[in-house]
Structures are given as structure tokens and as C-alpha cells.
N, C-alpha and C positions, 0 to 999 in steps of 0.2 A: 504494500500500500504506500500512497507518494500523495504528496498534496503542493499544490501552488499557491501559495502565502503571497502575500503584497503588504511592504514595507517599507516607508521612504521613499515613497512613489515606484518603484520599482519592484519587482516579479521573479519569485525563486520558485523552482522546484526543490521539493526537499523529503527528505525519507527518516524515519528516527532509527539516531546511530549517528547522524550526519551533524559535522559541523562546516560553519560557513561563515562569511563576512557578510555583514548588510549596512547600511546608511547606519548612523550613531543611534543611540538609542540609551536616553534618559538611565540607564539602572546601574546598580551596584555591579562591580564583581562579583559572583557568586549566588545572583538573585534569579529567580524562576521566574517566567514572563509566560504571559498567555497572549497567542496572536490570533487574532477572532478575524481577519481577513483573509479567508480561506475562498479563492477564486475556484477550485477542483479538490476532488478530495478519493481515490480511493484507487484504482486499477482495474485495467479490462473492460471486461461486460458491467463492474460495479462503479466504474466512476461516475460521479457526480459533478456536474457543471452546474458551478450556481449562475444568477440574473442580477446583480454579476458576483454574489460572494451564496456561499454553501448554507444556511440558517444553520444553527447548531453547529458546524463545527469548529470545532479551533485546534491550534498547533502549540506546544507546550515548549520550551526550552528554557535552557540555563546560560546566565550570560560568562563567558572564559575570558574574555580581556575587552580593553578599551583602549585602542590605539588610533595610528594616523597613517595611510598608505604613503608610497615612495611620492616625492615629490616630483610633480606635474612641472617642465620649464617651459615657460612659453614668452617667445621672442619675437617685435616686431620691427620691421622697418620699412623707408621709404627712399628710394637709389635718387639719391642726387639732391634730396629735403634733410641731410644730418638729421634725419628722425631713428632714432632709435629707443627700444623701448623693452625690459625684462621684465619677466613677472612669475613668481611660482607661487603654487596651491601644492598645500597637503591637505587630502581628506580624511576627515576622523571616522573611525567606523568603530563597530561593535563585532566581535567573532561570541555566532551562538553554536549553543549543542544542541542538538535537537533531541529531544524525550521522548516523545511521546504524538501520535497525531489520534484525533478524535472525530468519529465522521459523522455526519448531518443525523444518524440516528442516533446517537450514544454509543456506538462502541467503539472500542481502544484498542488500537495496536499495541504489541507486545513493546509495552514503555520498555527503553534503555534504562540503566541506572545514570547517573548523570555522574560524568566524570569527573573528579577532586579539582576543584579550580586552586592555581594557585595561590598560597598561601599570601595575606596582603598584610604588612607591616607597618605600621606608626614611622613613616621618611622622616616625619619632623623632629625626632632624636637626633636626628644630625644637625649638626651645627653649619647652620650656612641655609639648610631647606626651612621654609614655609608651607604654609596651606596651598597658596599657589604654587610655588616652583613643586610642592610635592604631585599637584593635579596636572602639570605638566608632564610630569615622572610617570605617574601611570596611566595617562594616555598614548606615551611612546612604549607602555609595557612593562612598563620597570617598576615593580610594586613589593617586591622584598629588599630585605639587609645583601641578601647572596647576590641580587642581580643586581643591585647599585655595585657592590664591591667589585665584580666582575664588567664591571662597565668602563670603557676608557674615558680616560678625561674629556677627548677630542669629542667623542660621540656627545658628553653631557653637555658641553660647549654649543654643538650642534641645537640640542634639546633648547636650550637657553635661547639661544637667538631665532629659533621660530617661534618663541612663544612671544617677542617684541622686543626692541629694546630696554623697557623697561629692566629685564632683565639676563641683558648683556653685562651688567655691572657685575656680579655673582661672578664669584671664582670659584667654580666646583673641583680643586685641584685634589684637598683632601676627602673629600666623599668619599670615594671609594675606601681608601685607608680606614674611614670611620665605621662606613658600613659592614667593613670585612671584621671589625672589633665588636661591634652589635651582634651582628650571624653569630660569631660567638659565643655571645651571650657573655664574654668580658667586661660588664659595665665600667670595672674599678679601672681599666685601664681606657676606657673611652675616654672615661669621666676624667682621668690625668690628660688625655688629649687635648681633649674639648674646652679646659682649662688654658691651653698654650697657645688658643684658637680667639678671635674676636670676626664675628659674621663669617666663622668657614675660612678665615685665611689665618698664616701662622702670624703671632704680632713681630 
């Protein structure tokens, strides 16, 4: 059984078991979402085309991250008008699991268990992160101690200047060193770090 959901303006086929990227999508990591736009819903001789969605059914899933696709460059000019003109777009998406689908009469496909999302970690123990730069952090994915530590500094710099100048000023040199003392679970020795530190840089 397979259903076509519409999300974001836009039209997936999808089967439970399956995960997938779609447009962003308002939730938490690890939250369970009911998509009630179900365009078709079943297989074969039983599929169901609604006018234009299915009454009764809907598609279940769990959300696994909240990131931002490669970035889009797009470049223009005009031969012989010195017009020249850059511009990039990264789009934010959401990657779901899909659980479970439900068809127009009540009955349920054999639900998946939903698989263990990443585990998500309080960023703002680090010294230098905020509530913002840490919402920036996990929409590029980055949502434990292990993946900050594991992260280059080049990439976090990266992270910083799409999210605006505002915060191109942040020096994310030591993050990673911090985060790798948190993963840990070393507090006594962050906490001596974090000490030597004024806004994430050394004084």
C-alpha cells in the first residue's frame, strides 16, 4: 500500500518504512505528525483517488532532522551594461519517517516502529552559542555535543554567515574542543575551559 500526500505545495508518493525530505515543516525533532492531505491512498484494484484528497485518510510520520539543502548559485549579467549580479538560496527542509498510512476506511498498514531520532543536546552549554546560533546549528543538523565536536571550524564559519551577518562576528574556533568535553560528560574540565573563554574566544 502507497499513498500521495501533498505538502508544501508539492506531491510525494510514499510507502511506511520510507523516509524522505519535504518543504520545512513547523515540529520538533522527534515529534509524530499526522498528514491529513492524502491525494490517493492504497494499491491496485484498491486504490482510492480522492476529489481531490481521500476523506478519512491520513499518513503518520516522525520528524528525523531539520536542515537546509546545498546551496542554489544563481548568477546574472548583461554583455557590455557592467551589470553583474550573485545570489544564493539554501532551502530549509524537514526529513520524515514515514509510520504508518491509514486509508479512507480505517484500516492501517502494518505501522513501522519509528526509528530512534537523534539524540538532541542543550548547544547553549557552550560558551560562545545562543538560542539563535544554536537554531542555526540544528537546522544544518548539528544537534548533539558529538556532532559539534566533530564538526570543522571552516564548516561552523560556513553555518554563521548564512544565517546573516549578524553573526559573522562569533568565533566558533573553540566549539568543537568544548563540545568534545561535554560528549564527555567532563563538566569539571569544560567548566576550567569555559573559564579561560569570554563569548567562545580565548581572553
Amino acid at each position: 500500500m502507497y499513498a500521495v500526500i501533498k505538502t508544501g505545495g508539492k506531491q510525494y508518493k510514499v510507502a511506511a518504512g520510507e523516509k524522505l525530505k519535504v518543504e520545512q515543516i513547523p515540529a520538533d525533532i522527534g515529534a509524530e505528525i499526522t498528514i491529513d492531505q492524502v491525494l490517493a491512498v492504497g494499491a491496485g484494484d484498491q486504490l482510492s483517488v480522492g476529489t481531490p484528497l481521500v476523506a478519512g485518510a491520513t499518513v503518520s510520520a516522525t520528524v528525523l532532522s531539520q536542515g537546509r539543502h546545498d546551496k542554489i548559485r544563481i548568477f546574472k549579467m548583461r554583455r557590455r551594461k557592467h551589470y553583474r549580479k550573485q545570489q544564493g538560496h539554501r532551502q530549509n527542509y524537514t526529513e520524515l519517517f514515514i509510520s504508518g498510512i491509514t486509508s479512507a476506511n480505517g484500516s492501517v498498514t502494518a505501522e513501522v516502529p519509528a526509528i530512534a531520532s537523534p539524540a538532541q543536546d542543550d548547544l547553549e552549554k557552550i560558551e560562545g552559542i545562543g538560542p539563535k546560533i544554536a537554531q542555526l546549528l540544528r537546522r544544518d543538523g548539528i544537534t548533539s555535543f558529538a556532532q559539534l565536536a566533530s564538526t570543522p571550524v571552516a564548516h561552523l564559519q560556513k553555518v554563521l554567515k548564512a544565517g546573516g551577518s549578524r553573526f559573522v562576528q562569533h568565533d566558533p574556533t573553540t566549539w568543537p574542543e568544548q563540545a568534545a568535553l561535554a560528549a564527555a560528560g567532563d563538566w569539571e574540565a569544560l567548566d576550567r575551559l569555559t573559564g579561560e573563554l569570554a563569548g567562545g574566544r580565548r581572553k
